[in-house]
C-alpha positions as CSV (number, residue, x, y, z in Angstrom):
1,X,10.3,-17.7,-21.5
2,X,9.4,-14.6,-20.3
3,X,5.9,-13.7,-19.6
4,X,3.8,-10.9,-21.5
5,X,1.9,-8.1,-19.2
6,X,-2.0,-7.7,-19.6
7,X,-2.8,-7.9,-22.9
8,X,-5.1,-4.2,-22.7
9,X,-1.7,-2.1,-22.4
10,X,0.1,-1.4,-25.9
11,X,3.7,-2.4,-25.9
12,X,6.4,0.5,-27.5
13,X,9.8,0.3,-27.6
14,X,10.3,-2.3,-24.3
15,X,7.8,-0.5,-22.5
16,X,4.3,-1.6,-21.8
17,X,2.6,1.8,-21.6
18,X,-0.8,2.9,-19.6
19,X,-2.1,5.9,-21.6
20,X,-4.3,9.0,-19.9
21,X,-5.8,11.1,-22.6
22,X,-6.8,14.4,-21.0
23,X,-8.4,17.6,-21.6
24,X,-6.5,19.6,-20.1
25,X,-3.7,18.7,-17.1
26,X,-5.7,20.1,-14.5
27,X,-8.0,17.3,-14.7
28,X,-5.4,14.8,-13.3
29,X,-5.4,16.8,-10.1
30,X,-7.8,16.8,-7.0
31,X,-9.8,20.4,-7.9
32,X,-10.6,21.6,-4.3
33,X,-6.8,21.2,-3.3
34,X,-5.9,24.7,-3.2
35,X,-2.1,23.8,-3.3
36,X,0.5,25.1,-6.1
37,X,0.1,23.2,-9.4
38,X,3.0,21.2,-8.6
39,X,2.0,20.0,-5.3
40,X,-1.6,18.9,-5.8
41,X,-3.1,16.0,-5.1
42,X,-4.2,13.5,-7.9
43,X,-8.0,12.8,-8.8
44,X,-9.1,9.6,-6.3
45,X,-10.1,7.4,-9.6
46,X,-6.8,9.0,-11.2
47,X,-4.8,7.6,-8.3
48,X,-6.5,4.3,-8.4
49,X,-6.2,4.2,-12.2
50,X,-2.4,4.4,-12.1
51,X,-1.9,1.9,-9.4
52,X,-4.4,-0.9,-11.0
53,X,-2.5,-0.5,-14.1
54,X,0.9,-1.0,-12.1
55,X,-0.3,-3.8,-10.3
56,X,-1.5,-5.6,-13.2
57,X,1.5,-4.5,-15.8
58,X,3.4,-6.6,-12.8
59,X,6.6,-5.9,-11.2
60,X,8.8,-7.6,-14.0
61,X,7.8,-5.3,-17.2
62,X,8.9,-2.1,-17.9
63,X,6.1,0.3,-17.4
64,X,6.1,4.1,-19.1
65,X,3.2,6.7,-18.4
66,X,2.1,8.8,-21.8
67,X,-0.3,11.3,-21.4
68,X,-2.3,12.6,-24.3
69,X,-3.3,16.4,-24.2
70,X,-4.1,18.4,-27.0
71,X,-1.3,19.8,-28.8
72,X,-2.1,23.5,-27.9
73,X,-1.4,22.7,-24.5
74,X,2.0,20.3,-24.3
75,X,4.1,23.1,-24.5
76,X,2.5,25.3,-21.2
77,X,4.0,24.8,-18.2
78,X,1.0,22.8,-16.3
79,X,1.6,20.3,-19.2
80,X,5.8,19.8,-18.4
81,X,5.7,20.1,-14.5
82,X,2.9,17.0,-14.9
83,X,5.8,14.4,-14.4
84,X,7.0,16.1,-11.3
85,X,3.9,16.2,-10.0
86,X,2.8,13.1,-10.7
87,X,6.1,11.8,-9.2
88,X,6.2,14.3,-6.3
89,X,2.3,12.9,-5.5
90,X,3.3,9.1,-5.3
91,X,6.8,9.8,-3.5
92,X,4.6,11.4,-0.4
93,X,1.7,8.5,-0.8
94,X,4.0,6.2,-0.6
95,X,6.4,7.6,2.6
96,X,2.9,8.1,4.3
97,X,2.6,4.4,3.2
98,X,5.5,3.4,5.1
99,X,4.5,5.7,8.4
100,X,1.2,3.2,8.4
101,X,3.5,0.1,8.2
102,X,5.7,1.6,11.0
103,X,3.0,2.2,13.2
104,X,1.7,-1.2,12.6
105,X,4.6,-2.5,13.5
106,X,5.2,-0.6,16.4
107,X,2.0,-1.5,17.6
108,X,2.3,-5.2,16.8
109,X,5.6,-5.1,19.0
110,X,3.6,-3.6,21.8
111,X,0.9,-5.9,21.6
112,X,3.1,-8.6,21.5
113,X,4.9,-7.6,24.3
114,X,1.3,-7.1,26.1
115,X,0.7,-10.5,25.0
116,X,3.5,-12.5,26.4
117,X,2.8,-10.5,29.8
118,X,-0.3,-12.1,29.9
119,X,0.2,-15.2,29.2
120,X,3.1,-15.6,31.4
121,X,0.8,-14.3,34.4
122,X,-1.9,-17.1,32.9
123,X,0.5,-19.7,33.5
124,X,1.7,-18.7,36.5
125,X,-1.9,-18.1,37.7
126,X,-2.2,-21.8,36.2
127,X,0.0,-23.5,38.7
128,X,-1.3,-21.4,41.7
129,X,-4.5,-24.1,41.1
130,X,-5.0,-27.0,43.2
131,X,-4.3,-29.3,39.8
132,X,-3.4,-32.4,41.6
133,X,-6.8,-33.1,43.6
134,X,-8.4,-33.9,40.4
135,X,-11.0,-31.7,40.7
136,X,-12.6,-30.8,37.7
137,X,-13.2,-27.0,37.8
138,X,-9.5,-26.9,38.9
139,X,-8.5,-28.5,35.5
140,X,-11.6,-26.4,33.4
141,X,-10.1,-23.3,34.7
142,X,-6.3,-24.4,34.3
143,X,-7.2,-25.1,30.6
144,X,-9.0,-21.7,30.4
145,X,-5.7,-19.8,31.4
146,X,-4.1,-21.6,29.0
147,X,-6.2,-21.4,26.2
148,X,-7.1,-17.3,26.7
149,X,-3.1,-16.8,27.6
150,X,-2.3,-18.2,24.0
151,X,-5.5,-16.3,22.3
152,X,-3.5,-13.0,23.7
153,X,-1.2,-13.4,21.2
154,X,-3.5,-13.6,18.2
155,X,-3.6,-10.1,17.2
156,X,0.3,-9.3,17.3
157,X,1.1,-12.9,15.5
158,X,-1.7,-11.7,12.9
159,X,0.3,-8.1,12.4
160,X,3.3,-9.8,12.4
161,X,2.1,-13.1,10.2
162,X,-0.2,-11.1,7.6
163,X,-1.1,-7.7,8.2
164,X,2.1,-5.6,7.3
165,X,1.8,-7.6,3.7
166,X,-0.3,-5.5,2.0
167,X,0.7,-2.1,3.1
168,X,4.0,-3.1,2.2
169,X,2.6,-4.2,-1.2
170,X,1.1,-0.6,-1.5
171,X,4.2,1.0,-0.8
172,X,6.3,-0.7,-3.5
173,X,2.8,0.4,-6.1
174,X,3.3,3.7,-5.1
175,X,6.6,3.8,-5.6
176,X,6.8,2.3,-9.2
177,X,3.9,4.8,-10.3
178,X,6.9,7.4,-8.5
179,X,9.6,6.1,-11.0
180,X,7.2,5.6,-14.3
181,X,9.0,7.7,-16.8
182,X,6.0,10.0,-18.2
183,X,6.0,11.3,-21.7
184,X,3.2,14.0,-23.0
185,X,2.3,13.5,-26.1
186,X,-0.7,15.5,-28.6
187,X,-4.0,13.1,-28.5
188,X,-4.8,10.7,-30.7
189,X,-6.1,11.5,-33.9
């Protein structure tokens, strides 16, 4: 049985849609960006709208974008180029997305690579010490090298373990707000 997305979205036509009703299509758009219409960035809460509703539509359903404008201004060109736009917007959020995870990566490999050095040199500084007198600072600082050698690794086992996850995640919401087939529409009555 398949599973039905959040109840607060209406469902048309296999689609579960997440409506905008606007004033005007400027509003979508960051108002101190002084690029082309087209090129814009979106409104902060705009942005975070469209990829809550993703996220909780969920990866499985069909999700459609319709934004409401009044009917005078569908037909003007701010109103068509808005699913370009919108689309353009999340395409470049999301290959920024995937320069973070790269550099995170990168720097997880580096770290890692810092890591092993450094344990390696702990162990080998290990069995420089006098071990087999029994003395007990010999041991306490043996078991130090071997404990900080293996907390070296921490940070590049965490990137590699749990941190590229969710900037992974981010990419793949960006990227299905991208794709969302948006239809204008005159608002409500």
């Amino acid at each position: 049985m398949r599973s039905q997305p959040h109840s607060a979205y209406r469902q048309e036509n296999g689609y579960t849609l997440i409506d905008m009703s606007l004033r005007e299509p400027r509003q979508l758009f960051h108002t101190l960006d002084p690029a082309p219409f087209r090129e814009r960035d979106l409104d902060s809460q705009a942005e975070a709208y469209l990829l809550a509703a993703v996220r909780e539509i969920g990866a499985r359903h069909a999700g459609k974008l319709v934004i409401h404008l009044p009917e005078a201004l569908l037909a003007g060109e701010e109103a068509r180029s808005l699913p370009l736009a919108i689309g353009h917007y999340f395409e470049y959020r999301a290959a920024e997305t995937l320069q973070t995870l790269r550099a995170l990566l990168f720097n997880g490999a580096v770290s890692l690579l810092i890591g092993l050095l450094f344990l390696l040199g702990c162990l080998s500084a290990r069995r420089l010490l006098p071990v087999s007198s029994g003395e007990d600072l010999a041991l306490i600082l043996g078991e130090g090298l071997l404990i900080i050698g293996w907390v070296a690794l921490w940070r590049p086992l965490e990137v590699f373990l749990y941190d590229w996850w969710p900037v992974w995640q981010r990419r793949r919401e960006q990227l299905r707000v991208a794709r969302l087939p948006v239809e204008l529409r005159a608002v409500w009555a």
